[in-house]
C-alpha positions as CSV (number, residue, x, y, z in Angstrom):
1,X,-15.2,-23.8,13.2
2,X,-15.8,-20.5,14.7
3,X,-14.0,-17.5,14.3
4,X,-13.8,-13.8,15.5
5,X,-13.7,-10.9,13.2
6,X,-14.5,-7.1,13.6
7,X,-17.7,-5.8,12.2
8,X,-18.3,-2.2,11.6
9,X,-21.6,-0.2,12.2
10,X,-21.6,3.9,12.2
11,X,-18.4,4.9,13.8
12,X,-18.0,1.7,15.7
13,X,-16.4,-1.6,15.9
14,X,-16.9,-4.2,17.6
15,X,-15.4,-7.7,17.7
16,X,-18.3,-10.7,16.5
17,X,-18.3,-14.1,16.0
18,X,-19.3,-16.4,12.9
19,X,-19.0,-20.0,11.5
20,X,-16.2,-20.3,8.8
21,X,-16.9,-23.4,6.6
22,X,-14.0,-25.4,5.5
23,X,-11.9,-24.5,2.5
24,X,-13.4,-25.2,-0.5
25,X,-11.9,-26.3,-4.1
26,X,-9.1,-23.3,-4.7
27,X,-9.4,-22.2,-1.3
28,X,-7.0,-21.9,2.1
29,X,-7.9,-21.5,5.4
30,X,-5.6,-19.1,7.1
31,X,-4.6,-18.6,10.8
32,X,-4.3,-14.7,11.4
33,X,-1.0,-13.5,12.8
34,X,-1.1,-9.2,12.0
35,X,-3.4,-7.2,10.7
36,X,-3.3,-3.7,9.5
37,X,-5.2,-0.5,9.8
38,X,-5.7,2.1,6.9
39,X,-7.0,5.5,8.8
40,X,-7.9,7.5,5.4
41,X,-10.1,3.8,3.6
42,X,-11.2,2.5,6.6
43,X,-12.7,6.0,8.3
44,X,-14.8,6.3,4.8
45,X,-16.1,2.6,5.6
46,X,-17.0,3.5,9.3
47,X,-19.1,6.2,7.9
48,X,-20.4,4.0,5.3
49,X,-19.0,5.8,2.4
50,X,-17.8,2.9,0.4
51,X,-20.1,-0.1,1.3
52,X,-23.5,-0.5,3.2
53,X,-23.4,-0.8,7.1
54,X,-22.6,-3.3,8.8
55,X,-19.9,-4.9,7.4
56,X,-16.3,-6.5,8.0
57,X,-13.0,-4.6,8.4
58,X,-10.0,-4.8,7.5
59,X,-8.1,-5.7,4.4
60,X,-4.0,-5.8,5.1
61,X,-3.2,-9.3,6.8
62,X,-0.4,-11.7,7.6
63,X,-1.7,-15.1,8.3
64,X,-0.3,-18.9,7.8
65,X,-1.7,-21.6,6.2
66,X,-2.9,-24.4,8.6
67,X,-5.5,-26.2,6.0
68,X,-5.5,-25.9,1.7
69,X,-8.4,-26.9,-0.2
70,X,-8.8,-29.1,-3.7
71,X,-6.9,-28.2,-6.3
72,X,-4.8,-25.9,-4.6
73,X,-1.2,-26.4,-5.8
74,X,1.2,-23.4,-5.3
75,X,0.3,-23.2,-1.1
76,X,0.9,-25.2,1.5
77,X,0.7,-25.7,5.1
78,X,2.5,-23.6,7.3
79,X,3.7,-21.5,4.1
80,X,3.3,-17.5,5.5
81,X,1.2,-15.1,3.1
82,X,-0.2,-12.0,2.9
83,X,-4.3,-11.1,1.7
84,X,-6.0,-8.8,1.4
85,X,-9.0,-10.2,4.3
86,X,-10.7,-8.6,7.0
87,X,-9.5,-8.7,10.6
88,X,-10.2,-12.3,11.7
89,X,-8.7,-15.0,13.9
90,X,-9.0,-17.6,10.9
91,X,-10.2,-16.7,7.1
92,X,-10.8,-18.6,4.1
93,X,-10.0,-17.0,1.1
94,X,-9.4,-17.8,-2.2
95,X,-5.6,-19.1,-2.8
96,X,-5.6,-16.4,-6.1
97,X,-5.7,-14.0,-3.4
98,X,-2.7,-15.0,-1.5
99,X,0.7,-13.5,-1.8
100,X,3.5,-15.7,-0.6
101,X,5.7,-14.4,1.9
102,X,9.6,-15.1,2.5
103,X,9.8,-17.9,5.2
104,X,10.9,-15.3,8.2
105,X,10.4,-12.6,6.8
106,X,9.0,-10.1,9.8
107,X,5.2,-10.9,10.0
108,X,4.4,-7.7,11.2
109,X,6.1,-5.7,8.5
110,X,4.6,-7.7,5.8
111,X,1.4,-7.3,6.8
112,X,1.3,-4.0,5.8
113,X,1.8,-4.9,2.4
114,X,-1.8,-3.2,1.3
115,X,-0.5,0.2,1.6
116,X,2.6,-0.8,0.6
117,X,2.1,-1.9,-2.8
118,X,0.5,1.4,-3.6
119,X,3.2,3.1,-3.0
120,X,5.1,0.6,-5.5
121,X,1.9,1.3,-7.9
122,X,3.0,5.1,-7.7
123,X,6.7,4.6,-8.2
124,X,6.0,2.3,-11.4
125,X,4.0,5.0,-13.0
126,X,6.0,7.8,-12.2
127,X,8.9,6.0,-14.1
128,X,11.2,7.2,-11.8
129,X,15.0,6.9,-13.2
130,X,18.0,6.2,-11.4
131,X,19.4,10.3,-9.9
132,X,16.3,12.3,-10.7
133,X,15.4,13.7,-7.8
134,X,11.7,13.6,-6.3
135,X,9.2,15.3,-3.9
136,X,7.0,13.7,-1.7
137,X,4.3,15.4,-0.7
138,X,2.2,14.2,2.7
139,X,3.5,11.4,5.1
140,X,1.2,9.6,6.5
141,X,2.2,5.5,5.9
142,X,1.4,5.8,2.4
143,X,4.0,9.0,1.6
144,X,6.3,7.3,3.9
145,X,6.4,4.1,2.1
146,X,6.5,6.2,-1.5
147,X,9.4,7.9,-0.3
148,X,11.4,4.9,1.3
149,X,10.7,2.8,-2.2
150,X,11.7,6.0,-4.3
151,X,15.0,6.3,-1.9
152,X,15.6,2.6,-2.8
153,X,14.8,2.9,-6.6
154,X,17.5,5.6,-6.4
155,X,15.9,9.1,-6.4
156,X,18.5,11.6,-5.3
157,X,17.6,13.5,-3.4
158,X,14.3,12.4,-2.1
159,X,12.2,15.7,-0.3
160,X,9.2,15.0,1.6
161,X,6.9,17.6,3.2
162,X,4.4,17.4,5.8
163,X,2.4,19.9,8.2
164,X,3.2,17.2,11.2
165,X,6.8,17.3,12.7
166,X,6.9,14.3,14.4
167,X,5.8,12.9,11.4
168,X,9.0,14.6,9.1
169,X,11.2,13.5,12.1
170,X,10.3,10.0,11.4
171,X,11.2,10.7,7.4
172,X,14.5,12.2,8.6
173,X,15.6,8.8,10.6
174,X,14.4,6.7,7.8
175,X,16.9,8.7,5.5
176,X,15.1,11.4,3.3
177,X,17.6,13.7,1.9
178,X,15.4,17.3,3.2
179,X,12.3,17.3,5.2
180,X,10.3,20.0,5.0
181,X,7.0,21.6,7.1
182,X,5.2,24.0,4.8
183,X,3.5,25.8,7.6
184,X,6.8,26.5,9.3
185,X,9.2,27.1,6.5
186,X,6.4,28.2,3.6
187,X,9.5,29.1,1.0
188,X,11.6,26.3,2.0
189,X,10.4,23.2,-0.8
190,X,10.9,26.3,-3.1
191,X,14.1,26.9,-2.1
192,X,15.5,23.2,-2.3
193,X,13.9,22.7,-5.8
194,X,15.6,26.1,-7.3
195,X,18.9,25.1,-5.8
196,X,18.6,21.5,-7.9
197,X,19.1,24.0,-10.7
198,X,17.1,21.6,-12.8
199,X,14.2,24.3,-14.0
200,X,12.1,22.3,-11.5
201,X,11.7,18.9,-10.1
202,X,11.2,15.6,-12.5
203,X,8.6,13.7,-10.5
204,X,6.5,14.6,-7.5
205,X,3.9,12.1,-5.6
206,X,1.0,14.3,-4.4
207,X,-0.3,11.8,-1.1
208,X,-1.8,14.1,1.7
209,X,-5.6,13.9,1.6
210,X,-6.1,17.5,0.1
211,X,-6.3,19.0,-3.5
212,X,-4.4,22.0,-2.8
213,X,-1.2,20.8,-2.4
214,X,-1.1,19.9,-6.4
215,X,-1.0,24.0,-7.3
216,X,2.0,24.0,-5.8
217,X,3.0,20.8,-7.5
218,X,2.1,22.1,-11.1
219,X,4.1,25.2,-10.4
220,X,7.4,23.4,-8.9
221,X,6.9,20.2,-11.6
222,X,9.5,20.3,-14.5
223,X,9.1,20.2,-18.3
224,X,7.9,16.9,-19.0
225,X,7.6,16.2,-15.3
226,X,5.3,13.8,-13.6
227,X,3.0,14.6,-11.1
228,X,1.6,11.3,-9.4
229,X,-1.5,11.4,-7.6
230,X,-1.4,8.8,-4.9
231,X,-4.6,10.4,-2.4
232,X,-8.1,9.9,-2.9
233,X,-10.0,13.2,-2.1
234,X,-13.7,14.3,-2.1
235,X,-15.3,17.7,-2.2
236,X,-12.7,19.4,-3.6
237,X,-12.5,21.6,-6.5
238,X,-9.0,20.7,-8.7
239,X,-6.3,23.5,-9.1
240,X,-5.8,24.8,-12.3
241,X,-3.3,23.7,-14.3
242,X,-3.3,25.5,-17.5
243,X,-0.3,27.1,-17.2
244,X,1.5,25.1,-15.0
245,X,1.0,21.7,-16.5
246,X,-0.5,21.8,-19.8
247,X,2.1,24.3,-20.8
248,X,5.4,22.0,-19.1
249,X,4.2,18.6,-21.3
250,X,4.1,17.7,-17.8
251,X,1.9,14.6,-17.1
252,X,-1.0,14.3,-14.1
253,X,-1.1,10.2,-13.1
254,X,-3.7,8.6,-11.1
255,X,-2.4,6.0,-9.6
256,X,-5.5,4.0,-7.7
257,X,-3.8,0.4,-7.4
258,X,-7.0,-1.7,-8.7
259,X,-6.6,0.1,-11.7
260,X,-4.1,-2.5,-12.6
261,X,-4.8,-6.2,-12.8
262,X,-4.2,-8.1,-9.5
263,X,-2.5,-11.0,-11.1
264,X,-1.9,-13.1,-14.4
265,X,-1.9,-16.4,-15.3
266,X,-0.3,-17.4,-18.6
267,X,-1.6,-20.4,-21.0
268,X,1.2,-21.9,-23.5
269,X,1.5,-24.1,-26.2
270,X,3.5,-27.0,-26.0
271,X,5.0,-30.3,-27.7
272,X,3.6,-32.6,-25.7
273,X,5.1,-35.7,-28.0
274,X,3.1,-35.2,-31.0
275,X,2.3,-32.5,-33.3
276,X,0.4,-29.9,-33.5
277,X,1.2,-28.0,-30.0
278,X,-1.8,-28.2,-27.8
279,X,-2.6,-25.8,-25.0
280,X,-0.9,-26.8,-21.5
281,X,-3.7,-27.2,-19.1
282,X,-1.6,-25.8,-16.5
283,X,-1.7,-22.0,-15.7
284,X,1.6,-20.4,-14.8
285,X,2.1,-17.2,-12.9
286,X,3.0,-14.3,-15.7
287,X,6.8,-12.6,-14.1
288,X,8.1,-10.8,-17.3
289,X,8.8,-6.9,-16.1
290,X,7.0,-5.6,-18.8
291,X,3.8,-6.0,-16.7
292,X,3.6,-5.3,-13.1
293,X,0.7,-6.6,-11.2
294,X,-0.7,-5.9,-7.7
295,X,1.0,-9.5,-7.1
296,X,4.3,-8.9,-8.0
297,X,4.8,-5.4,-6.6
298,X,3.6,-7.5,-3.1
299,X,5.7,-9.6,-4.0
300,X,8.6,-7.2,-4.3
301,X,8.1,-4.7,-1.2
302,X,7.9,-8.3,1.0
303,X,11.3,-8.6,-0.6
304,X,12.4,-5.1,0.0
305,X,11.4,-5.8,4.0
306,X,13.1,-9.2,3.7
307,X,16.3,-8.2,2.2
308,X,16.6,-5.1,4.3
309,X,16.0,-2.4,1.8
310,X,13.5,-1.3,3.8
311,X,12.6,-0.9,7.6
312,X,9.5,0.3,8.3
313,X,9.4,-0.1,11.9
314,X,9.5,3.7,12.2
315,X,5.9,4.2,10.5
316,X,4.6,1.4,13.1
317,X,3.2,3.9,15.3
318,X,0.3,1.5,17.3
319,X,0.2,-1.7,18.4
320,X,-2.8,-3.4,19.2
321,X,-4.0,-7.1,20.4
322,X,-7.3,-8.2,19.2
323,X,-9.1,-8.0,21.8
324,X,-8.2,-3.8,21.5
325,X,-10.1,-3.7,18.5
326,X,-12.7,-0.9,19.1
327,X,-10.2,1.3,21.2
328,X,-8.1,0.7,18.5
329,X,-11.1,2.3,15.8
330,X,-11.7,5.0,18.0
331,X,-8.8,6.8,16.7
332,X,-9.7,6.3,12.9
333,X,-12.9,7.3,13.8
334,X,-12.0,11.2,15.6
335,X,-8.9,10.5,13.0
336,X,-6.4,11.3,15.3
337,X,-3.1,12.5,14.0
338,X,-0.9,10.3,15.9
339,X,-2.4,7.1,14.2
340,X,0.7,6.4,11.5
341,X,0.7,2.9,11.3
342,X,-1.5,0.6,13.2
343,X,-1.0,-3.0,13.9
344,X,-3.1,-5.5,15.6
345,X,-1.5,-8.7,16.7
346,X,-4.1,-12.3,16.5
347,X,-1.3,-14.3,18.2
348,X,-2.5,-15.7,22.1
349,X,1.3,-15.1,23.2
């Protein structure tokens, strides 16, 4: 069968058209619903910073499955998932890398799962506890989502910053505790932090594309604080942190979400009618909370969305149909502000 999908080359993209083979042994074929844009990953592949041009785009979707291949056992037709493929009508992808997604959950939240598992990633290795309070620094969809899962995992109170107002008055109606513009109000994050009367903040995520918001992290941070590092940034020198860090037992944490392991499978023994035990052949998806893979915390923002915790219809600040696709990479190309959250809708109706 055919099937259209974008295709990147310097600064453009432009919608193509390839054969897709038929599923193969572990595989699905997948019939796109919403797909997702990332501004800050997907400018570096239009300028061919991360891979070769030309090449797909696109790695946030929503999609159903209409076909499953051999030996696929935990997906069937019509169940909804979310993958991390490119923007395509129809995709075939491994079933490993298929998330399932409630049945009704909202399509077009879930499929912007990709950015919102990182922030998950963040919030697990912060360790954030139940009333410590928390600073959010940047808002773009990925500082939003950090915030909104910190607000839900009980942070109080939860302070964002930005340099973009409409993007703080979005943080305000999605129920941040103080919202704060650093250009307008340079004192004000100081301020809130001193009147926590905690000696500084416990945890602060450090997501706004720049270096030179951390200085003022390390200096704000608490004794044994943890400063999360959530953006990816090139070209920039690092603040120091001699005094301001080392000095705290305050902890820096990268948190760049394939750094962990996407999923597990888990082999047991069992009595199987005889003795000795003997190795199930069967695989089972690993759930203990002592580890938390890329799969489960997918799995738990799609439950956050489906169970109401979280709305992020606010951050959804472009929609697109398919057919829109190189207007719609026009503004992560001249990175225009405005671009929040960008969706791009594969359905005919």
């Amino acid at each position: 069968m055919k099937t259209l999908y974008a295709q990147v080359e310097k600064g453009k993209v432009t919608l193509q058209e390839k054969e897709l083979p038929s599923p193969g042994r572990g595989e699905v074929l997948l019939k796109a619903e919403y797909s997702t844009m990332s501004p800050g990953t997907e400018w570096a592949l239009m300028n061919g910073f991360i891979v070769p041009l030309p090449t797909s785009i696109g790695y946030s979707m929503a999609a159903t499955v209409i076909e499953v291949g051999e030996g696929v056992t935990e997906l069937a037709v019509g169940d909804p998932v979310v993958t991390t493929g490119e923007h395509a009508q129809y995709l075939v992808m491994d079933a490993v890398n298929c998330t399932p997604a409630p049945k009704g959950i909202d399509m077009e939240q879930a499929a912007f799962f990709n950015l919102g598992h990182t922030g998950m990633y963040a919030l697990r290795r912060a360790n954030l506890q139940l009333g410590e309070p928390a600073v959010v620094m940047g808002q773009g969809f990925v500082g939003a989502i950090t915030a909104q899962v910190a607000r839900a995992a009980g942070a109080l109170p939860v302070i964002v910053t930005d340099l973009d107002e409409g993007r703080l008055d979005i943080a305000r109606k999605m129920g941040v505790h103080y919202a704060i513009n650093p250009r307008t109000s340079p004192d004000a994050l100081e301020k809130v932090v001193a009147g926590l009367k905690r000696g500084g903040v416990p945890v602060i995520f450090e997501a706004t594309g720049s270096r030179q918001p951390l200085e003022q992290a390390f200096e704000l941070i608490a004794e044994r604080g943890r400063v999360v590092m959530i953006s990816q940034v090139h070209g920039e020198d690092m603040p120091h942190y001699d005094d301001n860090l080392m000095q705290k037992g305050a902890s820096l944490i990268g948190t760049y979400v394939n750094s962990k392991p996407f999923a597990l499978r888990r082999a047991d023994l069992k009595i199987q009618g005889a003795w000795p035990p003997v190795m199930d052949s069967h695989l089972a998806r690993y759930t203990n909370t002592d580890v938390w893979t890329c799969d489960e915390d997918i799995r738990t923002f799609l439950d956050l969305i489906y169970y109401g915790s979280i709305d992020i219809h606010p951050l959804i600040s472009h929609h697109f149909k398919y057919t829109q696709m190189t207007e719609a990479y026009d503004l992560v190309w001249k990175q225009d502000p405005s671009l929040i959250g960008g969706v791009i809708c594969w359905k005919e109706d």
